[in-house]
Each structure stands twice: as structure tokens, then as C-alpha cells.
VOBA-1610 file (N, C-alpha, C; in pm, whole numbers, padded with zeros to 5 digits, always signed):
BEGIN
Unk+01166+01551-04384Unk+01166+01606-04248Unk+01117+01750-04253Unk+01034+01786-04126Unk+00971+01936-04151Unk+01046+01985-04006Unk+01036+02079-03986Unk+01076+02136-03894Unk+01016+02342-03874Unk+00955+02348-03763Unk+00844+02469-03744Unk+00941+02541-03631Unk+00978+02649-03661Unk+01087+02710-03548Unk+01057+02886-03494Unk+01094+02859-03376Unk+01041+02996-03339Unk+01138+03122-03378Unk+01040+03212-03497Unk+01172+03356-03541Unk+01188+03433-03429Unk+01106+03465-03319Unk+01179+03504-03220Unk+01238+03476-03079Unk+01239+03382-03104Unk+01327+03283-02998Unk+01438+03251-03012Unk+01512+03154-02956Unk+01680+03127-02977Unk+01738+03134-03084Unk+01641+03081-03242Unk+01713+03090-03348Unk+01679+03259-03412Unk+01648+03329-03373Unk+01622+03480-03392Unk+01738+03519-03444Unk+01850+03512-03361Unk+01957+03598-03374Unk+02057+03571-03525Unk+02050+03427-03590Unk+02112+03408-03719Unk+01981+03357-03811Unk+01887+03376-03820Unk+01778+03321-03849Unk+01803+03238-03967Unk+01835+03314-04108Unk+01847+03293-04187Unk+02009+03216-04234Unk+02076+03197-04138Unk+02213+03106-04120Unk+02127+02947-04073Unk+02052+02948-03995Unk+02009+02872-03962Unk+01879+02768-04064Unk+01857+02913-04144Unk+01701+02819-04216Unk+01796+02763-04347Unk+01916+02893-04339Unk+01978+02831-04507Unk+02075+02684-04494Unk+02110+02617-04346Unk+02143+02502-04312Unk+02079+02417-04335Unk+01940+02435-04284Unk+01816+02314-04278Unk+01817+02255-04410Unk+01767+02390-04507Unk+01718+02367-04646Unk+01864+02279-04693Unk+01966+02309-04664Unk+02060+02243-04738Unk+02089+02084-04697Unk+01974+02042-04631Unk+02018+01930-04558Unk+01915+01874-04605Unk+01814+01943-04658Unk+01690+01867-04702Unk+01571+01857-04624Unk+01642+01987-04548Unk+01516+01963-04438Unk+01393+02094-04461Unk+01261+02093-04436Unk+01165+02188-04511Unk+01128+02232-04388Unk+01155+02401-04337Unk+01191+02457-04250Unk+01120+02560-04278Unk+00993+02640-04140Unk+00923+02748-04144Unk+00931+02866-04051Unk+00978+02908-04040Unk+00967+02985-03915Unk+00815+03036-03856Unk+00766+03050-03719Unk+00651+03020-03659Unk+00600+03189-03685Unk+00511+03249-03723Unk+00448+03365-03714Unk+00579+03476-03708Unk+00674+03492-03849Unk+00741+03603-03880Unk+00694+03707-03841Unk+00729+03805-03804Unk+00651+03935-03775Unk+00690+04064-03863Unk+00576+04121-03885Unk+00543+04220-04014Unk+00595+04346-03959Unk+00643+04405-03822Unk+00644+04573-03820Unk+00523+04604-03761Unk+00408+04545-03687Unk+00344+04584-03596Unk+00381+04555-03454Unk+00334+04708-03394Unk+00397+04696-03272Unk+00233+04697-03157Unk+00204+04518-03184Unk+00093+04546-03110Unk+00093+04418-03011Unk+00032+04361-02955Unk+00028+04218-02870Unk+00055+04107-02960Unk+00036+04114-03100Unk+00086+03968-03122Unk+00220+03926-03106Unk+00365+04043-03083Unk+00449+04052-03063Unk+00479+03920-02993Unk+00390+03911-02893Unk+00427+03829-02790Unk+00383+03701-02829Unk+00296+03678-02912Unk+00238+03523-02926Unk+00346+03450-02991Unk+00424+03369-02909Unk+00536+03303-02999Unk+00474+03192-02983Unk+00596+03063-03008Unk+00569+02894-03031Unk+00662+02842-02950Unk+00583+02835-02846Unk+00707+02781-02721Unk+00648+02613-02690Unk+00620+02556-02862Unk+00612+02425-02850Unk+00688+02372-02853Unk+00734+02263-02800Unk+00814+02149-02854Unk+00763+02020-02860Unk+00753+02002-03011Unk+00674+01847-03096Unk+00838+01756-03152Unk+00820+01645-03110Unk+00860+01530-03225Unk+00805+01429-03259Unk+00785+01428-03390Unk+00701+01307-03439Unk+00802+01225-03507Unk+00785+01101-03502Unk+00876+01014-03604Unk+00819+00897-03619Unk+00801+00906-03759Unk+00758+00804-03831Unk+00573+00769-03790Unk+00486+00858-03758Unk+00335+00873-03709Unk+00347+00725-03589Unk+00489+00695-03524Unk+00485+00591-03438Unk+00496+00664-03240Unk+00596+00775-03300Unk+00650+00744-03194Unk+00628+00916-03147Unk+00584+00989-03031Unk+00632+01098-03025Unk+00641+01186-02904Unk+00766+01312-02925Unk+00814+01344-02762Unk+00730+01495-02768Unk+00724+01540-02665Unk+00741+01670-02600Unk+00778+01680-02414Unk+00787+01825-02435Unk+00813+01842-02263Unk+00925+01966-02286Unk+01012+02000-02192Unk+01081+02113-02205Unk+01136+02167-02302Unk+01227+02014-02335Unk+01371+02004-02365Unk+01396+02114-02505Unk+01462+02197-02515Unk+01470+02296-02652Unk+01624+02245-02732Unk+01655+02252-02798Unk+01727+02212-02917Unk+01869+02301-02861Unk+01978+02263-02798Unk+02113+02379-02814Unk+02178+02291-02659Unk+02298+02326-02686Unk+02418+02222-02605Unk+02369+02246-02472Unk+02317+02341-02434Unk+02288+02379-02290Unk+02195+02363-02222Unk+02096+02253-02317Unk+01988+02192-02256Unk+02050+02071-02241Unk+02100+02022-02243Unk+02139+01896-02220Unk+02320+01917-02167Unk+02335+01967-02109Unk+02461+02020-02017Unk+02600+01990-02116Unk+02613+02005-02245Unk+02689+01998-02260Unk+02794+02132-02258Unk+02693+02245-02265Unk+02732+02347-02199Unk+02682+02440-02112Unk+02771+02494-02006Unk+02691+02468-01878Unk+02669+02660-01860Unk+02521+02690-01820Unk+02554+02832-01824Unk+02508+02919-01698Unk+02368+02799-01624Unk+02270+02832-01515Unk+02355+02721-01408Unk+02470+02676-01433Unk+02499+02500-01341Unk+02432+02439-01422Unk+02343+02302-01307Unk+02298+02152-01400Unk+02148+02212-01475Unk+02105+02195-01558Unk+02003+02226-01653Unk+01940+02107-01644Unk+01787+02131-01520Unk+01718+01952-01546Unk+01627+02034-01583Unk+01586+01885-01655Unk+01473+01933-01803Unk+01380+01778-01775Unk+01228+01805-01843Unk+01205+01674-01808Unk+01112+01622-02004Unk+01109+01525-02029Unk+01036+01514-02184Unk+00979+01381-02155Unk+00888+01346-02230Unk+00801+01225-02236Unk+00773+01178-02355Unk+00752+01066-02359Unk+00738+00936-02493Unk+00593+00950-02475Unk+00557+00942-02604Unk+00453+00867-02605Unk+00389+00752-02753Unk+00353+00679-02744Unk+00310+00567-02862Unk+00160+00553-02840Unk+00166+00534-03020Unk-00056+00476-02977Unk-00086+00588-03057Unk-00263+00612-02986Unk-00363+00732-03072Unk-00302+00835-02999Unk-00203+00851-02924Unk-00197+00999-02830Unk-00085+01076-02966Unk-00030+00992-03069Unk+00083+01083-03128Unk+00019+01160-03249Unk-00101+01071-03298Unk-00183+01136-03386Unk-00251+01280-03344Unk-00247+01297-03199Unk-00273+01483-03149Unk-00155+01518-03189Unk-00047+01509-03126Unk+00120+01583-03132Unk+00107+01645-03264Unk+00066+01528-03359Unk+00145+01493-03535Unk+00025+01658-03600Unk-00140+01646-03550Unk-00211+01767-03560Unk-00180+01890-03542Unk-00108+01873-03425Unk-00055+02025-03393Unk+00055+02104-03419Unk+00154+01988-03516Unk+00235+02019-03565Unk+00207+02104-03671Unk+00123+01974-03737Unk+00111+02019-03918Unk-00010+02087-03901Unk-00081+02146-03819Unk-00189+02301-03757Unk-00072+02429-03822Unk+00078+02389-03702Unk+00166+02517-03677Unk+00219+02529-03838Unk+00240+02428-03901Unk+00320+02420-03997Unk+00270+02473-04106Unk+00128+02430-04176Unk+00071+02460-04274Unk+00012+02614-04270Unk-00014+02644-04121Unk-00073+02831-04100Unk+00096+02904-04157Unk+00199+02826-04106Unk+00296+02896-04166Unk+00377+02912-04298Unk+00311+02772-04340Unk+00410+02775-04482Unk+00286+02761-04593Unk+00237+02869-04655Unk+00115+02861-04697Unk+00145+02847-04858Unk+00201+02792-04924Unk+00232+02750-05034Unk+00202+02598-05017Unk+00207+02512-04930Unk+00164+02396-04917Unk+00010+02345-04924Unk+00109+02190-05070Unk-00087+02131-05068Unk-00043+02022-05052Unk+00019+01924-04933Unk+00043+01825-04981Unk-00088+01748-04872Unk-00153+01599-04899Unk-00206+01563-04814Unk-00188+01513-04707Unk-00230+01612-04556Unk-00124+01567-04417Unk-00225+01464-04390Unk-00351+01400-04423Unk-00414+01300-04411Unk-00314+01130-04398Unk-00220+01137-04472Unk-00104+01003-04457Unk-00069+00985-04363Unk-00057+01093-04253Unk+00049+01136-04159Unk-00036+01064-04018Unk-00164+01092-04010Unk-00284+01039-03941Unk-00270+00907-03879Unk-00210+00794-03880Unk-00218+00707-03800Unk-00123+00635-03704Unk-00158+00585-03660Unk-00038+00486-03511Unk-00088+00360-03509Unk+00018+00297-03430Unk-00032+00137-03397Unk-00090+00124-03268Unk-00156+00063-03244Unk-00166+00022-03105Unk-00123+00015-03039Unk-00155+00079-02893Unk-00013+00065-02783Unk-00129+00039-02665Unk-00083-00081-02598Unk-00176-00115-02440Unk-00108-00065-02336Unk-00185+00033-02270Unk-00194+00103-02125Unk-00276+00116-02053Unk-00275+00118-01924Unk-00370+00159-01867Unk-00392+00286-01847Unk-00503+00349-01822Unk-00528+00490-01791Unk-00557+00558-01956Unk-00530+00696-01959Unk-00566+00799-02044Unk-00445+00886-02050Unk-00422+00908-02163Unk-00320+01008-02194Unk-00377+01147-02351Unk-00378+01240-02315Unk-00489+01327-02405Unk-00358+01481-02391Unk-00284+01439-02532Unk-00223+01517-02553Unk-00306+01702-02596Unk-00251+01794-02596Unk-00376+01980-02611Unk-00290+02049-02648Unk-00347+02138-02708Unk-00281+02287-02724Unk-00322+02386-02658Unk-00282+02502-02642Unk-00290+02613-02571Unk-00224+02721-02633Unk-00296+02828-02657Unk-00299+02939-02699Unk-00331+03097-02692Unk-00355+03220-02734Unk-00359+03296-02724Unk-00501+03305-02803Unk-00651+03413-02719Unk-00736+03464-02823Unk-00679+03484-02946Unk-00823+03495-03047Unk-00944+03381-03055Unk-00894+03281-03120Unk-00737+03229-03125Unk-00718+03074-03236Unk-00765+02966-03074Unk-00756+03029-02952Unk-00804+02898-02811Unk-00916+02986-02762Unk-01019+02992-02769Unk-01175+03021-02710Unk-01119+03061-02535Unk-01050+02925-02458Unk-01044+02951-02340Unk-00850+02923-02305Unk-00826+02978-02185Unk-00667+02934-02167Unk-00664+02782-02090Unk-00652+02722-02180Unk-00658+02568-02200Unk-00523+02523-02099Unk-00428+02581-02082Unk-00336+02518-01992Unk-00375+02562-01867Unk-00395+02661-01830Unk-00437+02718-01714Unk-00590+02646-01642Unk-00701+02653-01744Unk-00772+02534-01677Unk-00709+02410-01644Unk-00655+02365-01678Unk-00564+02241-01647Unk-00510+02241-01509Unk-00446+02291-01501Unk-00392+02358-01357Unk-00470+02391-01287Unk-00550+02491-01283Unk-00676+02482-01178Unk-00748+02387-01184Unk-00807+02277-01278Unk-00888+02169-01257Unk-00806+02103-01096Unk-00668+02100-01152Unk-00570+02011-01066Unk-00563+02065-00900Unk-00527+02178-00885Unk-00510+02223-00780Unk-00665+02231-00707Unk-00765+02259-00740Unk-00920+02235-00743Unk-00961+02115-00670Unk-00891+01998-00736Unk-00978+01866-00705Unk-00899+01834-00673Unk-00784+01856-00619Unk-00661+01739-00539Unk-00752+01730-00404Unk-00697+01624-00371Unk-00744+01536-00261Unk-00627+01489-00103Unk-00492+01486-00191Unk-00383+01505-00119Unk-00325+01587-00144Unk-00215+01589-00276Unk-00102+01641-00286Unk-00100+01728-00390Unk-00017+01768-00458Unk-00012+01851-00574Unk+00147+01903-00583Unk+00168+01837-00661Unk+00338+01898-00658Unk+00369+01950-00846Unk+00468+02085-00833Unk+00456+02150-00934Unk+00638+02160-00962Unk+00687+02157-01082Unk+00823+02226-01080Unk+00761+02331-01266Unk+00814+02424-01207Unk+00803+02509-01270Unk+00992+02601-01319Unk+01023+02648-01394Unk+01090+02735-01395Unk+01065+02937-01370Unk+00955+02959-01353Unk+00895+03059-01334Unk+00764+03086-01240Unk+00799+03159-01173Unk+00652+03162-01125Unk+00627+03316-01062Unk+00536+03357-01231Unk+00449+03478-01240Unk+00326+03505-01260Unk+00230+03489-01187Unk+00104+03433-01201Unk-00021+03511-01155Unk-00135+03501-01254Unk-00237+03618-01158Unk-00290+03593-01048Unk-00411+03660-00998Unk-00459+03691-00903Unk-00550+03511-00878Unk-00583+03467-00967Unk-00661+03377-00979Unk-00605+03256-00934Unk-00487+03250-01005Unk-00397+03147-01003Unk-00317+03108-00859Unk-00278+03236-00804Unk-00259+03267-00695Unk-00344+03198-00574Unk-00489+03224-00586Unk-00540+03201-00492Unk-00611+03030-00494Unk-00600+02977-00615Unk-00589+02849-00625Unk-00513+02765-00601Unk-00409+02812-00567Unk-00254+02746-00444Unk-00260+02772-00340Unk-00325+02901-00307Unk-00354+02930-00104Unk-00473+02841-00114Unk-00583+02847-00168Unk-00676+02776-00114Unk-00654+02589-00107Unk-00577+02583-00229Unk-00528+02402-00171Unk-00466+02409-00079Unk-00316+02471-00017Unk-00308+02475+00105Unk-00364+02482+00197Unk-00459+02593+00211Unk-00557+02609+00279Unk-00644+02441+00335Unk-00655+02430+00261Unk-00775+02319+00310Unk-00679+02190+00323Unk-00609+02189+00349Unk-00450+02077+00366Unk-00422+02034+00250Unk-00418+01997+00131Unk-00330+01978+00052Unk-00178+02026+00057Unk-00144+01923+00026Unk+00003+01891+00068Unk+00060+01968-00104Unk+00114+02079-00091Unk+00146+02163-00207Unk+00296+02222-00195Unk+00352+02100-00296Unk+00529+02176-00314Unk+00531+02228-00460Unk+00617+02320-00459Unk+00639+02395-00556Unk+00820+02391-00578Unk+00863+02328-00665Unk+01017+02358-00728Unk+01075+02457-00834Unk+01112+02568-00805Unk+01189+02636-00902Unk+01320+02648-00892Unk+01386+02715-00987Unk+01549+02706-00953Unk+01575+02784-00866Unk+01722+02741-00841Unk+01773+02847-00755Unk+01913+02934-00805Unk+01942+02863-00919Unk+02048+02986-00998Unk+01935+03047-01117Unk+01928+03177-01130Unk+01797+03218-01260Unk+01941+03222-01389Unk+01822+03200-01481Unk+01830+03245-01623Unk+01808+03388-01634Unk+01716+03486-01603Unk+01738+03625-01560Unk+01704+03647-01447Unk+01774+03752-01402Unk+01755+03763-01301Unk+01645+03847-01243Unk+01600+03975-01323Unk+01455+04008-01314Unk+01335+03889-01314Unk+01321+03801-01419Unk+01180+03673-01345Unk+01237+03643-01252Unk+01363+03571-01243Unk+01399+03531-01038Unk+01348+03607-00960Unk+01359+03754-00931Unk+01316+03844-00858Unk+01146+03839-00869Unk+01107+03854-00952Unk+00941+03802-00986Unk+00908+03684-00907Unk+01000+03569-00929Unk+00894+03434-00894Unk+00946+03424-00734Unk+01063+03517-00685Unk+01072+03515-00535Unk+00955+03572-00483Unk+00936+03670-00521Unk+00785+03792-00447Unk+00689+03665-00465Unk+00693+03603-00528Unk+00524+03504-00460Unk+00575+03403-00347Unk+00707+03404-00294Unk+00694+03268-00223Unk+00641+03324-00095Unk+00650+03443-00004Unk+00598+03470+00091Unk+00435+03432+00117Unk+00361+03469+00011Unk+00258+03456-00007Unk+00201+03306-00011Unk+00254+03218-00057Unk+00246+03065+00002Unk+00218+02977+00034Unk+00394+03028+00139Unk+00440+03039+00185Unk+00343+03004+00353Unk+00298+03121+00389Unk+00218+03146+00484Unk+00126+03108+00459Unk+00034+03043+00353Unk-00153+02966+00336Unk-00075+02836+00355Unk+00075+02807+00370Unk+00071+02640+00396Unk+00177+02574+00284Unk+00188+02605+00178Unk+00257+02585+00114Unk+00434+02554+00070Unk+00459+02447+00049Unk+00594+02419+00067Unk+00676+02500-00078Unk+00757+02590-00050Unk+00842+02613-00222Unk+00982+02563-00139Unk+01066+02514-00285Unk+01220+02455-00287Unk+01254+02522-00393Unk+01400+02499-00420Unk+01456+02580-00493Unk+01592+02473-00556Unk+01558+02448-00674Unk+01680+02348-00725Unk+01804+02383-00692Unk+01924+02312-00621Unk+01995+02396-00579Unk+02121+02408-00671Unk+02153+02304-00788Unk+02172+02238-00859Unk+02206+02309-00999Unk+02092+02400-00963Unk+02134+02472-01129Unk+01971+02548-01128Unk+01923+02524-01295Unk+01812+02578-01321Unk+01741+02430-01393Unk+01585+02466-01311Unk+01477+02334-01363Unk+01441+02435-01464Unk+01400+02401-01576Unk+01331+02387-01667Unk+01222+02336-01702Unk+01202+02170-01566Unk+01114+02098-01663Unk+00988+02205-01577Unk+00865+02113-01690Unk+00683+02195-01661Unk+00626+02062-01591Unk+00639+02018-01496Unk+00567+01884-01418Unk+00463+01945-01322Unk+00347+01852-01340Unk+00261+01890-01262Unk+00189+01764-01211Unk+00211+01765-01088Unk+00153+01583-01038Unk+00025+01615-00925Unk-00051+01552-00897Unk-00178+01508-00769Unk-00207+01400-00707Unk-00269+01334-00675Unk-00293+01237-00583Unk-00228+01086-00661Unk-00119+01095-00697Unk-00076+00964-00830Unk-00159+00885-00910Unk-00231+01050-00944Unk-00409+00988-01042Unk-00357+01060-01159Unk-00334+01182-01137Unk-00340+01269-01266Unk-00225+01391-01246Unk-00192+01388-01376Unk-00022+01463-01451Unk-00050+01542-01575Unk+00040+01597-01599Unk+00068+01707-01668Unk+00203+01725-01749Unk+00254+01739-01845Unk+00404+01746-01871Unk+00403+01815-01999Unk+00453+01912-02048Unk+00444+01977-02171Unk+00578+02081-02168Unk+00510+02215-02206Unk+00556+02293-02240Unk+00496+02401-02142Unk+00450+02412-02036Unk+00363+02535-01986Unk+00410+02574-01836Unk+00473+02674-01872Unk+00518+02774-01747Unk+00423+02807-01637Unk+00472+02811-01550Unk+00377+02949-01445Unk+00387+03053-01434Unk+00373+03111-01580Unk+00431+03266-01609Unk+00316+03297-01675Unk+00304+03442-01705Unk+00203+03501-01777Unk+00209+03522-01890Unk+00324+03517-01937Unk+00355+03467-02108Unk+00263+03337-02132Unk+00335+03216-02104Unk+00308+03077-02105Unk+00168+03067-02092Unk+00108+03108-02006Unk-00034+03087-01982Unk-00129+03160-02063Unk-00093+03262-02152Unk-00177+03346-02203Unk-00134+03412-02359Unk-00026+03372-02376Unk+00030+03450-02512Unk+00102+03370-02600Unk+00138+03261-02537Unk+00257+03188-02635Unk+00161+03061-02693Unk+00153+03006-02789Unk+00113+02853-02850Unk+00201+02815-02719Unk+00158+02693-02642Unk+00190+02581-02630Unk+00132+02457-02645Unk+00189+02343-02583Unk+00091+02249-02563Unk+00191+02146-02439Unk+00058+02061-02382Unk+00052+01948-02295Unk+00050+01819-02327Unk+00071+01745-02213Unk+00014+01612-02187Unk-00093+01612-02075Unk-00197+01543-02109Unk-00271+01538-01976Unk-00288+01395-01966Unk-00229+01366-01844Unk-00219+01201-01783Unk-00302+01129-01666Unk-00365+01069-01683Unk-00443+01020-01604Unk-00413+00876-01583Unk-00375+00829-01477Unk-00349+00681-01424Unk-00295+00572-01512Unk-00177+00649-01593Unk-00128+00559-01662Unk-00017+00481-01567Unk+00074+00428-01620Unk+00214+00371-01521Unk+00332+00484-01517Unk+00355+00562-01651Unk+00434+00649-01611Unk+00388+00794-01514Unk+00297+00779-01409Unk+00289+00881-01335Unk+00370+00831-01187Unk+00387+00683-01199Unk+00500+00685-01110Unk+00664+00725-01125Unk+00672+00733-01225Unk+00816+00809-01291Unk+00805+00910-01264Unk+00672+00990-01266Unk+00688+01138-01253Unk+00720+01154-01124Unk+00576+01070-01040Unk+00682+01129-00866Unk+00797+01085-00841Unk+00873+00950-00865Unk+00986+00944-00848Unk+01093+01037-00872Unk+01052+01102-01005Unk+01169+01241-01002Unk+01119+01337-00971Unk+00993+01380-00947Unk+00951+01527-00838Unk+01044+01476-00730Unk+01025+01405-00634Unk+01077+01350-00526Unk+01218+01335-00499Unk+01276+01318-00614Unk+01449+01329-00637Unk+01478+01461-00631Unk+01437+01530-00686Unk+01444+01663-00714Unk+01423+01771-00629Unk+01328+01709-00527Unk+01319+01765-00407Unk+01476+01737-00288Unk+01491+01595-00322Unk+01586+01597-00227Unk+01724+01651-00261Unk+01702+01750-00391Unk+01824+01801-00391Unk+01826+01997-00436Unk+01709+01962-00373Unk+01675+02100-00381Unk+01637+02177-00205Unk+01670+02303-00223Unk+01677+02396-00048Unk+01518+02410-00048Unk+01455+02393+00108Unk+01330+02422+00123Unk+01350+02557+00178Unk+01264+02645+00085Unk+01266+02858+00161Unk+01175+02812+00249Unk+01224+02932+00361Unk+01153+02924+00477Unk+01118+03076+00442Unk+00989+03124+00575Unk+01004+03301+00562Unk+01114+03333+00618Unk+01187+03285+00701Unk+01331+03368+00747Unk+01403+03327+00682Unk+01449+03310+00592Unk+01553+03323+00467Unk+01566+03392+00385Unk+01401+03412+00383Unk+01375+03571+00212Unk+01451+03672+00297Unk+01537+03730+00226Unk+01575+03840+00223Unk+01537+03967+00115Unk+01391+03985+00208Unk+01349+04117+00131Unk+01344+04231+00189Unk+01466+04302+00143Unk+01455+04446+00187Unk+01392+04546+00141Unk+01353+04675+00211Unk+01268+04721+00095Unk+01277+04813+00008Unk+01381+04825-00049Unk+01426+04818-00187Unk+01419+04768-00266Unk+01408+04627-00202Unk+01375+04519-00346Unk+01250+04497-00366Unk+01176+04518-00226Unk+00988+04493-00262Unk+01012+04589-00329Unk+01011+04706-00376Unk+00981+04844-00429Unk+00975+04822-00557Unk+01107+04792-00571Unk+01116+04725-00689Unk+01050+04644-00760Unk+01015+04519-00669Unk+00956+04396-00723Unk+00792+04461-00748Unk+00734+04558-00658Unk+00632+04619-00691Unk+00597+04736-00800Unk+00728+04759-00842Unk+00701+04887-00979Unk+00671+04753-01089Unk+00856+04641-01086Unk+00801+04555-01223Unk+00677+04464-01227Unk+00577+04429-01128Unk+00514+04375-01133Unk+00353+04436-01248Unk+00404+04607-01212Unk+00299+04604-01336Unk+00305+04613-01505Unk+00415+04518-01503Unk+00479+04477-01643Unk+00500+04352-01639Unk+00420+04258-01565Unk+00418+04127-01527Unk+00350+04073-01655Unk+00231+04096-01687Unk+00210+04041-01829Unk+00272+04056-01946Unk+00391+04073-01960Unk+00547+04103-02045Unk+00649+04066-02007Unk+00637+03977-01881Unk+00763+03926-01881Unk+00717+03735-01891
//
């Protein structure tokens, strides 16, 4: 068993309690891009992947992160919905790449041949499923999740529904949600409504006005905190990974996707966008309560938006 973990992320704080467990279990454990004492932008490029491969048959990603409180056994935001996906076939042989990509840049004493690791069985579906990575200049040429998302919001035809846990986003991105509204696309947006901090809460409130008013529906889980990264359109084509609507996520961190095209599980996906809606508050503009103190605010941190 291998296992690729982020040193500055959740397991940061006991790092080495944690790697000296693994190893004792037999498990061969790297931490993702240690950092040397430079204080420059790579700071920020973490590994906000989440891969499981098992057995080159079977394999997950999507939110879900490893600790009792993703899975409510302990409760810290209320209910913690999270969303993850299966997949079987040639789609696990990408996952299984991008693993042993993260793994071998990190544990560079390794020669073993990941060529074994390379195959799957056959699995019959309909449609396309084309698992990606996404990254930070120059290891991704372009921001590979973010085209994704604008392809989507771009060419919808009806709908476009998003749950996000964040939403901090540029100028670009921005105007690729007014303009689907704009032209009627039917565009909901789900984030939570208890935050994990409360500075991004304050961040991803300042965009709902904005909208808001081009047409746009936002809700607010009422429930706890979403987590999951769903991104649905005309029940043609999906999205499910690891990728925020934040400016981290989109531009600094490794992640990666699913990109789904007309398979059968894109009716699962709207079925729980759609659940999720019905248990989530629709913001109106007379509900924001923005005084202006808090725009002031929300307008000093915004030019530290690419850092949060």
C-alpha cells in the first residue's frame, strides 16, 4: 500500500506521528512537496487530491478527506455532505497515473516498475468518463479545471447547477455565471450555510449580490457545511473531483477531476443536487445583510483573495 499525503494540510500538525504509524503498518508513505524555507508562491501549491486505487480495478475520488469529521462522526460545521464517485474500466488507469506522477516526484529513491500497475478490466457504459489533473504553472501549461467550468457554463443550453464549498473567483469566472444567466440559463449555485472559516464565508457572501441580480439562483446548505465539488448541465455533462471555486483550487493546488459525459450516473448527480437543494435556504437580495462595515471589509480582504 502507498499512500501520498499533504505536509501542509491536516496531517501538518503531527506529521511525523503520523508517517511513523503508516511505516509501522507497512504502509510506504510520502509526504506531497515538503517545503525547504522558501518563502515564495510555491508555498501555496499543495495536493488537494484525493485518489483511491485498489487493486488497478476499482477507483474513488471526489471530496471526501480522511478524519471522523468528514463522515460525521464528529460533528464540527453540523451535517458535513461530501460527495465521491466509483469508477471501473480504462478511467482508473488515469486516477492510478496521477497517483504514481504525485508519488514517484516525491519519493525519489524509487525504481520500482509502475508499468504492472497499468491495467483494468472492462467495464460497459454508456457515455465517456475522462478522469484530469490540474495544476499550478509550468507542471499544467493551462488551468485545466477552470477550463472545465467555463467550457460548462459556456455551452449550457439549460441548466447548470454547481455546489461548491467556496466561492472566490476572478473576474473571468465571474462573468461566465452572469453571462449564463444572462442569456437564461437556469444557474443554481449551493454553498454552505454554517462556514468552516469564517473569513472565506464572508468572501463567498460578497459574490452572491452580484448573481444574484444577472439571474442567478444561490442556496445555502442549511444543514451544515457542503463540501462536495459537483458540477452538472443539461443531464449531458458533469464534473466531480476535487476543485473548488476558490482561487487556491483553481490556480495553485494539484488537483484533479472527473469529466462525465452521458453516462447513467449523471442521473445520481441531479438527484442529489436536487435533494440538496431542497434542504438548503434560497438568498434573496433582501436577506444579505451587508452593512458597510462589512463591504469595507470584504473590500480590503479581497485584495488577498488569491491567498485565501
Amino acid at each position: 500500500m502507498k499512500v501520498v499525503y499533504d505536509d501542509i494540510g491536516c496531517m501538518s500538525t503531527l506529521p511525523g506521528y503520523y508517517y511513523k504509524q503508516l511505516v509501522n503498518l507497512g504502509i510506504s508513505a510520502v509526504p506531497f512537496a515538503r517545503l525547504r524555507g522558501q518563502a515564495n508562491n510555491k508555498f501555496n501549491n499543495r495536493s488537494h487530491r484525493k485518489i483511491l486505487v485498489i487493486d488497478d480495478k476499482v477507483g474513488y475520488t471526489g471530496g471526501i478527506n480522511i478524519a471522523d469529521e468528514y463522515i460525521n462522526q464528529r460533528e464540527r460545521f453540523g451535517h458535513w455532505k461530501d460527495t465521491g464517485i466509483r469508477l471501473q474500466g480504462e478511467a482508473v488507469i488515469e486516477l492510478t497515473k496521477m497517483f504514481i506522477t504525485d508519488y514517484s516526484l516525491n519519493f525519489r529513491k524509487s525504481t520500482e516498475d509502475y508499468e504492472k500497475y497499468y491495467i483494468c478490466e472492462k467495464y460497459a457504459d454508456r457515455g465517456f468518463v475522462m478522469p484530469f489533473g490540474s495544476g499550478p504553472r509550468p507542471i499544467y501549461e493551462k488551468e485545466v479545471g477552470k477550463a472545465v467550468i467555463m467550457n460548462m457554463l459556456n455551452q449550457a443550453k439549460r441548466y447548470v447547477y454547481i455546489t461548491t464549498p467556496y466561492l472566490i473567483i476572478d473576474n473571468e469566472l465571474c462573468q461566465a455565471i452572469e453571462n449564463s444567466a444572462v442569456r437564461g440559463i437556469d444557474v443554481k449555485i449551493i454553498t454552505p450555510h454554517i462556514p468552516d472559516k469564517k473569513l472565506i464565508f464572508g468572501m463567498t457572501r460578497s459574490s452572491y449580490r452580484r448573481f444574484i441580480d444577472s439571474g442567478a439562483e444561490i442556496y445555502e446548505y442549511t444543514l451544515g457545511f457542503i463540501h462536495a465539488k459537483m458540477y452538472l448541465s443539461d443531464d449531458e455533462i458533469a464534473m466531480i473531483g476535487t476543485i473548488n471555486l476558490d482561487y487556491r483550487s483553481l490556480v495553485h493546488h494539484f488537483e484533479n477531476g472527473v469529466w462525465i459525459y452521458k453516462c447513467n450516473v449523471i442521473d445520481d448527480i441531479k438527484a442529489d443536487i436536487i435533494d440538496t437543494i431542497s434542504k438548503s435556504e434560497k438568498i434573496e437580495n433582501d436577506t444579505l445583510k451587508d452593512t458597510l462595515p462589512k463591504r469595507f471589509i470584504r473590500a480590503i480582504v479581497r485584495i488577498f483573495s488569491p491567498m485565501l
